[in-house]
Phi, psi and omega in degrees: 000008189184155188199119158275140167248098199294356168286337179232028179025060151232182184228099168260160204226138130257175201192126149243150179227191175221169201255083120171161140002288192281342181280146126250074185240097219270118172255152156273095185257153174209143181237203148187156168249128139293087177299345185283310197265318179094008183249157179230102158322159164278129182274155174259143188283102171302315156219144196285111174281358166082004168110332158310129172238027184255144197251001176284321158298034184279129178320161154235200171173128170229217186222154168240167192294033189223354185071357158298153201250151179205145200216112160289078179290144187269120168332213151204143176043199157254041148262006158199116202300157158307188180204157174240114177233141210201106174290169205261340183212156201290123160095357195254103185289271257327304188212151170224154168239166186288110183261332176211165149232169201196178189251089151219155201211133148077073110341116183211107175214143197229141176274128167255078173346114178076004185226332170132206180288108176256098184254101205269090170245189196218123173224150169318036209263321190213067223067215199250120217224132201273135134236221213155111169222167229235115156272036198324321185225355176099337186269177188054058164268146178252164230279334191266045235267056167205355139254011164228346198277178160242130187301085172260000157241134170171103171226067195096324209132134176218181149202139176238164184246166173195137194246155129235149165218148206039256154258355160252128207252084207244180220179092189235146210191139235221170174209162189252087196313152195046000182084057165231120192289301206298001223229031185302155188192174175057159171223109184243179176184122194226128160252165199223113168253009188244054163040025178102346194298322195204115173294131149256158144272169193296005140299288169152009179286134190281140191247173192231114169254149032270173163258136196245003181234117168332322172248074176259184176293317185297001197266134211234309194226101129317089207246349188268337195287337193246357173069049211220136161269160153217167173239100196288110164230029176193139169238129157223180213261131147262195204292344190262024165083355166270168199281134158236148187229120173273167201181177181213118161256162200202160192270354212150149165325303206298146166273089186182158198338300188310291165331350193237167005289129131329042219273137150284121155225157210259113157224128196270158175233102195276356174125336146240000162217164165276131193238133193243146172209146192279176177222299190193192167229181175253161178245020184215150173268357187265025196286156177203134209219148180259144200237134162210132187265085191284193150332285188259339212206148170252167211205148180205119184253133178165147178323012233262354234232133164274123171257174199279009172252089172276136185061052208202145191289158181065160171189239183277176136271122162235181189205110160247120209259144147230130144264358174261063189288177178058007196263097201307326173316312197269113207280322203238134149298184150253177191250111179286326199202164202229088189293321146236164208206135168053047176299195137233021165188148159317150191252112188230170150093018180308123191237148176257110142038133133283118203042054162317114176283183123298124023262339205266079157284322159227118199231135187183167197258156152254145185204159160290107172299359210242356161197174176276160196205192186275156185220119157264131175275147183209155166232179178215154149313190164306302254206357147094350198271332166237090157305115187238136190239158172265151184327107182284347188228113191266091175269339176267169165284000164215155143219208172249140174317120198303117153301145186222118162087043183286158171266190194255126180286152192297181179272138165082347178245131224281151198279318157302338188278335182295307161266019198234000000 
């Protein structure tokens, strides 16, 4: 939902929204932080949704090696198409153009140094079903996609995250016995370093798509086998290039006693096994938190926290820290910091950046969970400490992010450069 472009030090984002508390008449917005200036445009509406009241219909976005911006909208099933959008000049919201509309949902698209548009979507053919195409220059896509593209999972149903690094494009991804979503399970996981010619597991052995069984090679937890969902919800590359997958396992959908524990977990591929380790827990299963693997220390920025909608998707934000990562022996992470505090609505939906910079590391809304109400956007830094919400109301054309909650600057360091 955001990318940093380091040729033009901003992070631009997209988001729907709606024009009001009471609406739900859904716009495709994009925006960006000017890490240089400290400033946020007034966003431009890329699409008018017509009058659509499904929040399914939410933007991606990616960047291509010429700096035009292109923003993937999703449909919904097959009864209502996606859109393909391509701003008119590099690095620019100003204006977009419609490049195609087609039947796609849940867009997830990477850029591949020197080969183009890598595109992970879900289409509807027999539930929600994984496929995947190839892309070189942004033209010619094609109009049919569930009669060209390629399959790569459907077996009930999935939903999946997905990374690149370099040349490798990995994917994880959970399945819905009977196409019943509430009932999501298991954890697989499969990559690609030749551009879709050929899947591997984080061994490398190769598999052959689509997988069409629930008990294939791709399968790292049998979760169904223990009477547990699960939710993947963040994949990255560590420094030796193998996948760690953050995630949530639950007892059931439903938010209630009988369900619980929520666990967020970290599991790794140390290079001959897959490895689990906890990070903390949740009162909701759909919580969704931005993952990060630093130097010294991996990281989780996410909803984890109780908020004033208790047992309601979202809650406080916290930064929960390891330095012993992937080590299953070390039970817990720690919560280094409480990013929000005394809210008055959950914090839910945290996305991380693609090559996040400081201050924007992390970006995501608040809402009442429990009706409807006004949603704010907000970001954070690495380390949690400087919280920023954007402007709900713009009258000029740029401003500054609102500081929220500032810290305290150390003694002797000047307070605007402290808080910038």
């Amino acid at each position: 939902m955001a990318i940093h472009a380091p040729e033009v030090n901003k992070t631009f984002f997209v988001y729907g929204g709606d024009t009001g508390p009471q609406n739900r008449y859904l716009l495709a917005m994009i925006s960006y932080y000017d890490h240089d200036k400290h400033l946020v445009p007034k966003p431009t509406v890329v699409r008018d949704q017509r009058g659509v009241d499904d929040p399914h219909d939410n933007p991606s976005i990616t960047i291509d090696s010429e700096g035009y911006i292109w923003v993937f909208i999703a449909g919904r099933g097959r009864h209502r198409p996606g859109q393909i959008y391509r701003s008119n000049e590099p690095y620019s919201i100003e204006s977009f153009e419609q490049i195609i509309e087609r039947e796609q949902t849940y867009s997830q698209i990477w850029q591949v140094p020197e080969k183009g548009f890598f595109h992970l979507l879900t289409l509807y053919t027999s539930g929600r079903e994984l496929y995947w195409e190839t892309n070189s220059d942004g033209k010619d896509w094609s109009p049919e996609p569930a009669d060209e593209l390629q399959k790569l999972a459907g077996f009930g149903g999935h939903y999946q995250v997905s990374r690149v690094r370099g040349d490798t494009i990995g994917t994880a991804f959970n399945y819905h016995p009977d196409g019943n979503v509430d009932r999501r399970t298991n954890l697989y996981y499969l990559q690609t370093t030749d551009f879709g010619k050929t899947w591997t597991t984080a061994d490398g052995t190769p598999v052959e798509t689509p997988l069409d069984n629930r008990y294939n090679a791709a399968l790292i937890h049998d979760y169904e086998a223990q009477g547990k969902n699960a939710y993947p919800n963040q994949l990255l590359f560590d420094k030796n290039g193998h996948p760690v997958i953050l995630h949530i396992t639950a007892f059931g959908a439903a938010p209630v006693l009988y369900n619980a524990p929520r666990a967020w977990k970290v599991t790794r591929w140390t290079g001959e096994e897959w490895v689990d380790q906890y990070v903390t827990v949740s009162d909701h299963a759909y919580d969704e938190g931005a993952f990060y693997i630093h130097e010294d220390r991996w990281s989780l920025i996410a909803p984890a926290l109780p908020g004033p909608q208790s047992g309601f998707n979202g809650g406080e934000i916290g930064v929960f820290e390891t330095t012993d990562p992937g080590n299953p022996e070390n039970d817990w992470w720690q919560l280094k910091r409480q990013v929000t505090r005394e809210s008055p609505f959950n914090h839910g939906y945290v996305r991380r950046p693609h090559n996040p910079v400081d201050p924007f590391f992390a970006v995501w809304a608040d809402a009442n969970s429990k009706e409807n109400s006004i949603s704010r956007i907000y970001f954070t830094n690495s380390r949690g400490d400087r919280l920023y919400m954007l402007p709900y109301e713009m009258k000029d054309d740029y401003a500054e992010p609102i500081l929220v909650n500032p810290p305290v600057p150390p003694e002797g360091e000047n307070t605007i450069n402290y808080y910038r």
